[in-house]
N, C-alpha and C positions, 0 to 999 in steps of 0.2 A: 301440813308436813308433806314436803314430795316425795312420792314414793322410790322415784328413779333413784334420789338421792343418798337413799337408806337402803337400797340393791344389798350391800356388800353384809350394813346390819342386820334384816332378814336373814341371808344367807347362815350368820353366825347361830341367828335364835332357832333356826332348824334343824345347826347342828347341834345346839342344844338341847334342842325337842326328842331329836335322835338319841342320843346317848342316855337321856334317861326317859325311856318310852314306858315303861310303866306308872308315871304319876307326872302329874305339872309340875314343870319347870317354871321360874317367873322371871320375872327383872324391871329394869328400867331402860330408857333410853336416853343418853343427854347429851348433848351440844357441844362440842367447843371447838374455839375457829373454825366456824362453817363448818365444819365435819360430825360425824352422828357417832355413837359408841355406844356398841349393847354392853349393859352390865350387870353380871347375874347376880341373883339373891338369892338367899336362905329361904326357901317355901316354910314355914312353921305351922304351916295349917295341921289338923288334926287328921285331917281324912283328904293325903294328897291325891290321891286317884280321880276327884272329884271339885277338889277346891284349891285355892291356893293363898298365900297372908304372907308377907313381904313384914321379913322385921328392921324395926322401925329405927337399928344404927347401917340398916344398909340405906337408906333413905338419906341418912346425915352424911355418910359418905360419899353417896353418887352426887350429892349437892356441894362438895367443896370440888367436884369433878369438872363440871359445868350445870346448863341450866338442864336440867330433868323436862323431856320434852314427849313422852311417852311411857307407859307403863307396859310390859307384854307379858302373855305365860299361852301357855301349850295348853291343849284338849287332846285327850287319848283315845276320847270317843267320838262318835259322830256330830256333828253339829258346832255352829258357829258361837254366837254369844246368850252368854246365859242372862237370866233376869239381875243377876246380882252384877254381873259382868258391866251391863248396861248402865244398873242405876247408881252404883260405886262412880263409874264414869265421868257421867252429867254430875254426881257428887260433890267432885273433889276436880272437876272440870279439865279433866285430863285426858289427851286419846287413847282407848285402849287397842291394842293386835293381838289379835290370839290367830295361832300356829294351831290347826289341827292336822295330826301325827297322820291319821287315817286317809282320809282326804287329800291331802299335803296341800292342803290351802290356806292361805293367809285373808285374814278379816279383819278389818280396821273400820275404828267406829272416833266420830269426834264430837265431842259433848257440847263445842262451841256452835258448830254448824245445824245438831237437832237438838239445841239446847231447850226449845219449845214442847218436846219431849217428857219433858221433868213435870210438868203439870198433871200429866196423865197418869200416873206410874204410885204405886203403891197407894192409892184410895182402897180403905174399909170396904169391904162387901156391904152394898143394902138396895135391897132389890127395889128397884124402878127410881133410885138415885144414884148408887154407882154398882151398874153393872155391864154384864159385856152390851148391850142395846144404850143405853143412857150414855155409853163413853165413846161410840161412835158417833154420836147424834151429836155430842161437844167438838169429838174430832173435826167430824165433816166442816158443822157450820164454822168454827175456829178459824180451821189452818187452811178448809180446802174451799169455802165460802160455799157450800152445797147446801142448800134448804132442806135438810132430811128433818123430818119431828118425830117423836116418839110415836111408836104404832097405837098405845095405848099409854094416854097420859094421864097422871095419876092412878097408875093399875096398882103402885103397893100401899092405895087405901082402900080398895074395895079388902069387905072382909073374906073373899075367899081367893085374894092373888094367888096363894098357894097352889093353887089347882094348876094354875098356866105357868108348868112347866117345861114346856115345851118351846122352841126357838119362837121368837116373834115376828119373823117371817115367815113362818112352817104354816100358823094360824091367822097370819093378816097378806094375804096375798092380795087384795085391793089395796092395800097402802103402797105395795112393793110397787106398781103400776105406778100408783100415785105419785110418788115421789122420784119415778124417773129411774127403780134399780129393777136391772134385768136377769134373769135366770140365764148363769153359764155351768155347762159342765166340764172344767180341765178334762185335757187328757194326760197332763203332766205341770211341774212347775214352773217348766218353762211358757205355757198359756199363760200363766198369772199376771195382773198388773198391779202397780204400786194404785193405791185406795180399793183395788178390788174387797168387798168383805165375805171373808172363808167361813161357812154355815157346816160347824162342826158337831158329827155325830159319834160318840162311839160305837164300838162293837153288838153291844150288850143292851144299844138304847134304840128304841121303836121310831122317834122323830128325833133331829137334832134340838138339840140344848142350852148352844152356846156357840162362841163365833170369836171371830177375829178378824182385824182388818190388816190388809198386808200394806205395811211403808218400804219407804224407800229403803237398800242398801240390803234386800230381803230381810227386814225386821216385821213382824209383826206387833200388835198391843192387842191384847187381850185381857178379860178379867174372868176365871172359870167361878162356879157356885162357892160362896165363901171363904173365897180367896182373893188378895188383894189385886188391883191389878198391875199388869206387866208389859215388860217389853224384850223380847229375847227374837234371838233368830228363828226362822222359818223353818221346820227340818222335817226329814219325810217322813215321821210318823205323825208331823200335824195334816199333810198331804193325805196324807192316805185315813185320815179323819172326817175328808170335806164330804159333805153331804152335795152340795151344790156352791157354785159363787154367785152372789150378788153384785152387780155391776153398774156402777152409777153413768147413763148416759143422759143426755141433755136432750 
């Protein structure tokens, strides 16, 4: 979808975003004779501050309109696309734009183009088969052909994995050598690059825990402790998380 082309569409979905700036706004976007048309919908979500749910005769409508060729809604807070945002998406194979109000920036994602995406994305937690370490290590060798291996392979048979809780870069820095990734410290997000992986610590934690690797479009995939994994936008409180970057050089 060119964006040039859809100038005048955007323009509308902002004045939309605008006029009702305390909760998402949603719609569709559809075609006809070469021309683009925003067309708003009824948000029926429960909690619009935070979500948004397109009912499902505004769908039937915009489809006797032309061809539905985009989905979009607003964000009132900071940050781009959420994990739901993403995986709905590649779902139902549709691009989504979201309008943050804040920001005044527009974000467009296409499910066609990282459809490769979908593989990754909502795996079970289980430590040293899918976690945040194990789904870089598919990443890399997968999409980006990078020979990375697990720091410790079969670590969730030993019977005290439990104990190494701590990032698996923090306690294998000969592997980090080994395999070619280098210790970066940003001084902002704009240092970052698409496969860098972000070695995240919180506030409250002594060594980092967990991680993320940044893709393209500033999307990250991550999977935090017992939680599925994901793919949502980069935003500065993942920033201000990093512990260090790891950086794959040859």
């Amino acid at each position: 979808m060119n964006k040039f082309l859809i100038k005048n569409t955007l323009k509308k979905i902002k004045e939309y975003s605008l006029l009702n700036h305390k909760e998402e706004i949603c719609g569709l976007i559809y075609k006809k004779n070469d021309k683009y048309e925003a067309y708003p919908c009824d948000n029926i979500a429960i909690n619009k501050r935070t979500n948004f749910l397109i009912k499902p005769i505004d769908v039937k409508i915009c489809e006797k309109k032309g061809e539905i060729i985009a989905c979009y809604h607003s964000h009132i807070k900071n940050g781009g696309f959420s994990h739901d945002d993403i995986s709905y998406s590649l779902e139902i194979k549709l691009p989504y734009i979201v309008y943050n109000i804040i920001e005044n920036k527009f974000y467009f994602f296409d499910p066609i183009k990282y459809s490769h995406y979908k593989k990754y994305i909502n795996l079970n937690y289980q430590y040293g088969v899918n976690d945040c370490c194990t789904i870089f290590v598919k990443y890399c060798n997968d999409q980006l052909k990078i020979p990375i291996t697990d720091p410790e392979d079969g670590r969730f048979q030993r019977p005290d994995y439990n104990s190494y809780s701590s990032w698996a870069y923090e306690y294998r820095k000969d592997w980090m050598n080994k395999v070619g990734l280098k210790k970066i410290n940003p001084k902002s997000i704009k240092d970052l690059k698409v496969n860098d992986i972000l070695v995240l610590k919180n506030q409250d934690e002594a060594t980092p825990t967990s991680g993320a690797i940044l893709l393209e479009n500033k999307l990250i995939l991550h999977q935090r402790n017992h939680q599925p994994s994901r793919i949502q936008s980069l935003r500065k409180a993942h920033f201000r998380m990093i512990s260090y970057v790891a950086r794959y050089e040859k």
